[in-house]
TORMIDREN-927335 format. One line per 3 residues: for each residue x, y, z of N, C-alpha, C. Coordinates in Angstrom, 2 decimals, always signed. Example, Ala and Ser with C-alpha at 12.3 -4.5 7.8 and 13.67 -1.06 7.14 Angstrom:
<rs>
+13.19,-5.69,+7.80,+12.30,-4.50,+7.80,+13.20,-3.30,+7.80  +12.85,-2.25,+7.08,+13.67,-1.06,+7.14,+12.90,+0.03,+7.87
</rs>
This chain:
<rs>
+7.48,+33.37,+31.65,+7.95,+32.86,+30.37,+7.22,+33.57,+29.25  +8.22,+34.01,+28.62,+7.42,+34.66,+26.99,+7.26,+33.87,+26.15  +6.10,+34.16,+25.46,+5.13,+32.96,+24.23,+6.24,+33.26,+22.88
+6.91,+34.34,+22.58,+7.86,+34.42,+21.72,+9.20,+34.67,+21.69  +9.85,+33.58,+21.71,+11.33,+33.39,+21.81,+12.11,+33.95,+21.54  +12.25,+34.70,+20.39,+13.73,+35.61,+20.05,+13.91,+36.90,+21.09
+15.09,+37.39,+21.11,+14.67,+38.95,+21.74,+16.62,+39.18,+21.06  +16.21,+40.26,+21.03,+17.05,+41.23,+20.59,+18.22,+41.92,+21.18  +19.73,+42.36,+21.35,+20.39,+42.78,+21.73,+21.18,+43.10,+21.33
+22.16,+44.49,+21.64,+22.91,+45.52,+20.65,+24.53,+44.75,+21.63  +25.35,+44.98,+20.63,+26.74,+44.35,+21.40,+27.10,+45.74,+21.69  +27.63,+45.92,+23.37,+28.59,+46.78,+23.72,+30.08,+46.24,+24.30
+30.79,+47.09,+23.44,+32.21,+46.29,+23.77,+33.03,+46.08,+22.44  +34.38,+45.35,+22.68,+35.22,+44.83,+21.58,+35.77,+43.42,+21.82  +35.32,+42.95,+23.52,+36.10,+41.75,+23.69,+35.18,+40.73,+22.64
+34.58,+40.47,+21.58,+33.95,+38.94,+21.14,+35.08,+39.10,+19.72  +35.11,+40.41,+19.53,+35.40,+40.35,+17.75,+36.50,+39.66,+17.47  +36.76,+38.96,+16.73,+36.05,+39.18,+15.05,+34.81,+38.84,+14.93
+34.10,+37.84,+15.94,+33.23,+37.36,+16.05,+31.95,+38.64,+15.77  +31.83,+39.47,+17.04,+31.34,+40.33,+17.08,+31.62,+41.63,+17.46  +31.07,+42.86,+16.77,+31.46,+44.18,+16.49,+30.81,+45.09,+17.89
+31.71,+46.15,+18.11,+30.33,+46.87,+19.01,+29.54,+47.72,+18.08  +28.36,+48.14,+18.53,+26.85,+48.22,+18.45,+26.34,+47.00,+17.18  +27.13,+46.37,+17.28,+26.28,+44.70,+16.48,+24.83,+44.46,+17.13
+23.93,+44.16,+16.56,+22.76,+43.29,+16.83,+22.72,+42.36,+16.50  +21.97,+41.45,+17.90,+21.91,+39.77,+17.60,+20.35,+39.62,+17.75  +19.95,+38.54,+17.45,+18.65,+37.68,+17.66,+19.38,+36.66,+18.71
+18.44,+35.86,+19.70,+18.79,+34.76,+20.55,+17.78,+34.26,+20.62  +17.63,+33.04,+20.27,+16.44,+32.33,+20.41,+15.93,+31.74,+22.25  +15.73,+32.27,+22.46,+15.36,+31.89,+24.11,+15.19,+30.82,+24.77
+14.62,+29.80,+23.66,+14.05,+28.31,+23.73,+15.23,+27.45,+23.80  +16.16,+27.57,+22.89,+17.07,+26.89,+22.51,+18.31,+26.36,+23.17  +18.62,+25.11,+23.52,+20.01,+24.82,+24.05,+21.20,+25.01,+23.66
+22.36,+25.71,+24.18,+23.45,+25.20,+23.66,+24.19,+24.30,+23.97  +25.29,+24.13,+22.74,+26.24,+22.85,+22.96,+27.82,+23.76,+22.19  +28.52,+22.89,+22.69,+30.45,+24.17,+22.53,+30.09,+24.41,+21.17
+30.54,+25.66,+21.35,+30.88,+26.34,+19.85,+29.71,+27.39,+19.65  +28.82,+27.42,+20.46,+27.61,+28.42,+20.15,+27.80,+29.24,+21.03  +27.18,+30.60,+20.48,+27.26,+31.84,+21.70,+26.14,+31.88,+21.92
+26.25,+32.32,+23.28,+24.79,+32.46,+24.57,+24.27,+33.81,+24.98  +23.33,+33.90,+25.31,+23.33,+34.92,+26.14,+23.07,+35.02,+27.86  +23.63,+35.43,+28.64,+22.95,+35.14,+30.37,+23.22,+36.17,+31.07
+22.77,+35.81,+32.18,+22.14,+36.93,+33.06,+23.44,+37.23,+34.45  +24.45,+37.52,+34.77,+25.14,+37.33,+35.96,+25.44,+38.96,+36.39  +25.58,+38.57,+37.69,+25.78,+39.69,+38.87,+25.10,+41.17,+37.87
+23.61,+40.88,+37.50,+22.79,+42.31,+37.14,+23.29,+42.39,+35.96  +23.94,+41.84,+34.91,+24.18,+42.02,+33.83,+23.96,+40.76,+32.81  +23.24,+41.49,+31.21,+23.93,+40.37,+30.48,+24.58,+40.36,+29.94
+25.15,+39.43,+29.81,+26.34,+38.91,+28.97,+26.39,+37.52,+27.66  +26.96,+38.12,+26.77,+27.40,+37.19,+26.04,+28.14,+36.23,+25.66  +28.40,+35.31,+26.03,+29.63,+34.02,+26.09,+29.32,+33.37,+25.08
+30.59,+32.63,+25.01,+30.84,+31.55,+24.14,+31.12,+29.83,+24.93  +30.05,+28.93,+24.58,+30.89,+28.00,+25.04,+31.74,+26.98,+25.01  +32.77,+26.70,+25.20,+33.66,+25.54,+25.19,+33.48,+24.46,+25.94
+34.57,+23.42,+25.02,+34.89,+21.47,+26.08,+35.82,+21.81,+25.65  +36.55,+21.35,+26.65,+38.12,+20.75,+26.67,+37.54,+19.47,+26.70  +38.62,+18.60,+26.02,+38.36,+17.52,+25.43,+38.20,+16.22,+26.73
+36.92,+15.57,+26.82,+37.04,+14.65,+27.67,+36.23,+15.15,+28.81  +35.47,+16.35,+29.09,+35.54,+16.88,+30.25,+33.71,+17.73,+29.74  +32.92,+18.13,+31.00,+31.88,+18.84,+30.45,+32.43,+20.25,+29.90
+31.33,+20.94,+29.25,+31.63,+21.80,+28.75,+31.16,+23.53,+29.60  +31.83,+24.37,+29.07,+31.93,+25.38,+30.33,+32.09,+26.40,+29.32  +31.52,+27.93,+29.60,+31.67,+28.94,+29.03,+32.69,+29.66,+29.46
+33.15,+30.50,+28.36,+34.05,+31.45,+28.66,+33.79,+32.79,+27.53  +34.69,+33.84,+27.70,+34.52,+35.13,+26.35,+33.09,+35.58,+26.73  +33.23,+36.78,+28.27,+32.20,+37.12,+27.91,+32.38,+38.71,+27.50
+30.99,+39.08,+27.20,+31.37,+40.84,+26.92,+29.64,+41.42,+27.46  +30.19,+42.18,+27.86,+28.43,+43.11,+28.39,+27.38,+43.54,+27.04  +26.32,+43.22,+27.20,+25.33,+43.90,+26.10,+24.48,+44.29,+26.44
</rs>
């Protein structure tokens, strides 16, 4: 675990936009939970990725929209 939370990452890609641009830079606070409507960052099959997550109404909530960074 790192003592300082943010870390940094360049967007590669076009699937987030309008949201986000490629070579965009983000901050992600590391500490922090999300809840629908915030974008994430995570770790799957050797890559990260950036998602967004959603609820369908009534139901837990689940990510989707991801793009490689």
């Amino acid at each position: 675990m790192s003592f300082f939370p943010l870390r940094r990452y360049r967007i590669m890609g076009e699937s987030m936009e309008p949201s986000f641009h490629a070579q965009d830079r983000v901050l992600v606070n590391a500490w922090s939970t999300g809840v629908p409507g915030d974008t994430i960052v995570c770790r799957a099959e050797g890559q990260i990725l950036l998602k967004k997550i959603a609820q369908k109404e009534g139901s837990r909530f689940f990510v989707f929209c991801f793009l490689k960074i």
